[in-house]
C-alpha positions in Angstrom: 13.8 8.5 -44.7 10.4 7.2 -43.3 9.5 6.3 -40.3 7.2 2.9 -40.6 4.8 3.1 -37.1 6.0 3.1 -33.9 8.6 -0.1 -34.4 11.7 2.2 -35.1 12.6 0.5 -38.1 12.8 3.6 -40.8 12.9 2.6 -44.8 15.4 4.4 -46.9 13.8 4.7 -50.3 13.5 1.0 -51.4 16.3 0.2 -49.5 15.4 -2.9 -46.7 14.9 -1.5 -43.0 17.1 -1.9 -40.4 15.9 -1.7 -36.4 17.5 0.9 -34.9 16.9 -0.1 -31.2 17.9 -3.4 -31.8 21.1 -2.8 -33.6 22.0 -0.5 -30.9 20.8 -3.2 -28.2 23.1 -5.7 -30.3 26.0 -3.1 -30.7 26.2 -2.8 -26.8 26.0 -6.1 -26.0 29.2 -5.9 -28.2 27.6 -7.9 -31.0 27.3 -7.3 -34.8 24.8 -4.7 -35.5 23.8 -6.8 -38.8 23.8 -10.6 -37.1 23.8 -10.2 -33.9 26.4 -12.9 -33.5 30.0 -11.8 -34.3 31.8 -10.1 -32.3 32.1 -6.4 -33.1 35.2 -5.5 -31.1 38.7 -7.5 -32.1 40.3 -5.9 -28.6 38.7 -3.2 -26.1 37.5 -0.6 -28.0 39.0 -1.5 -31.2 36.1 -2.3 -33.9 36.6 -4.8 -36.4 37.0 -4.1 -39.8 34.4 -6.6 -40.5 31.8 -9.3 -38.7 33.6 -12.5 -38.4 30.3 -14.2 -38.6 28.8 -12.0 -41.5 31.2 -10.2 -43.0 29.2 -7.0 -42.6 32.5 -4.1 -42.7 32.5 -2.1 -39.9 34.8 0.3 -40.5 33.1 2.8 -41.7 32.5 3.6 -38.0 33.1 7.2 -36.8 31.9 7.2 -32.9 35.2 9.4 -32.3 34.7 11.3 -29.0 31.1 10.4 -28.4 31.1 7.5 -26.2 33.3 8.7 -23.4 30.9 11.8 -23.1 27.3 9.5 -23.0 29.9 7.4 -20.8 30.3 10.3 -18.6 26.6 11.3 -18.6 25.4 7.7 -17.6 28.7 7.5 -14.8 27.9 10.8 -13.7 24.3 10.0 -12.8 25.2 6.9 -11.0 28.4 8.0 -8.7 26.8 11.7 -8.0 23.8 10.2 -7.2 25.0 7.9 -4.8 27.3 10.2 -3.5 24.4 12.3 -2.3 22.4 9.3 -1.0 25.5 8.6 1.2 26.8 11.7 2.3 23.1 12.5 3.4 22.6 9.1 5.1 25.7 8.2 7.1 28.0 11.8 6.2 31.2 9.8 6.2 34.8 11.2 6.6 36.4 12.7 3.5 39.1 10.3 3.0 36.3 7.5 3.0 34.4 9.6 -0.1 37.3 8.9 -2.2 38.5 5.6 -1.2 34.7 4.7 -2.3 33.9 6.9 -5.1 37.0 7.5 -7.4 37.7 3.9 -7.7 34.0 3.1 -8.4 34.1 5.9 -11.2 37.1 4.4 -12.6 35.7 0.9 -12.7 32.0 1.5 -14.4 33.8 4.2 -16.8 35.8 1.3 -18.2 32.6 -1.2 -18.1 30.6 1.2 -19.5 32.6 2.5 -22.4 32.7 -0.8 -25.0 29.3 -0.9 -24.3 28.5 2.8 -24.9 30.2 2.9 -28.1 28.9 -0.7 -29.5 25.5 0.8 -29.1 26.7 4.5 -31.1 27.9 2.3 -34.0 24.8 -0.2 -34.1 23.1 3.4 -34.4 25.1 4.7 -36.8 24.8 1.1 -38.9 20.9 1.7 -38.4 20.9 5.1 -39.8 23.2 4.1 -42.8 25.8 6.6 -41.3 29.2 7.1 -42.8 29.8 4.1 -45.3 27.1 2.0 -43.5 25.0 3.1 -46.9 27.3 0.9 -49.7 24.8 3.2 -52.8 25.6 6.6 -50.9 28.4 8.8 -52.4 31.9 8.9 -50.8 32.0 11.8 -48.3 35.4 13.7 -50.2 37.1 15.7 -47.6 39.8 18.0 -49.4 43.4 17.9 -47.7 44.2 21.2 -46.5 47.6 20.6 -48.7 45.4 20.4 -51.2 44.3 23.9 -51.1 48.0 25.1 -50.3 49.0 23.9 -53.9 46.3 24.8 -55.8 48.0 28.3 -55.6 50.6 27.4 -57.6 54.2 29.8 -56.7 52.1 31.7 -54.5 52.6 31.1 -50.7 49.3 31.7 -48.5 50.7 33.1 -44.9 49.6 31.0 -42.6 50.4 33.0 -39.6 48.1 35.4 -38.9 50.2 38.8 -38.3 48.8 41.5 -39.9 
């Protein structure tokens, strides 16, 4: 992998380039990272298996646990931030601090979060991330039954008393 100057676009070996800030910038507009046109989510956060407009397979996607913690980053900033302002500007009551802030959080947590995560798998598109690449080799995961009867009549304890 190569960086090609300061546009962001890296070259994989022969392979075409893809722009990595603008698939994320088309991922979290909730776009196709490939065409920019289809939509990338088929209900809230559920990704499409593929672009209705280019076929491009999303699937491959693995954003997992990611976008609620940059979701809670980015929230965090906001809400604690104004919560400061506030409390040092007009030091409402108590009771006012949550009637203001916990439904706020709430609300740009769940405006945030399609958003958040369109953007980590435009990235992960970009980068040619888990399937994105269709010449990489299949990541092979071995079951852990798999191990279990490898051993044949012998039983592995799987408790861990001495």
């Amino acid at each position: 992998m190569q960086k090609a100057g300061s546009s962001g676009v890296y070259h994989y070996g022969g392979k075409p380039a893809r722009p990595i800030f603008g698939s994320m910038l088309r991922g979290a507009v909730l776009r196709c990272p490939a065409c920019g046109i289809g939509a990338m989510f088929r209900r809230y956060l559920k990704v499409a298996d593929a672009c209705p407009r280019c076929g491009e397979e999303l699937h491959h996607h693995r954003a997992d646990d990611a976008p609620a913690y940059f979701t809670i980053v980015i929230v965090g900033h906001i809400v604690v931030s104004l919560v400061l302002a506030v409390e040092m500007a007009y030091r409402p009551e108590l009771w006012l601090h949550m009637a203001l802030w916990l439904p706020l959080t709430v609300i740009l947590t769940l405006l945030f979060l399609p958003s958040v995560k369109g953007a980590l798998v435009g990235l992960q598109w970009a980068l040619r991330m888990h399937g994105f690449d269709p010449d990489a080799e299949e990541e092979i995961v071995p079951a852990f039954d798999a191990d279990l009867a490898q051993d044949g009549a012998q039983s592995r304890r799987l408790d861990f008393r001495p």
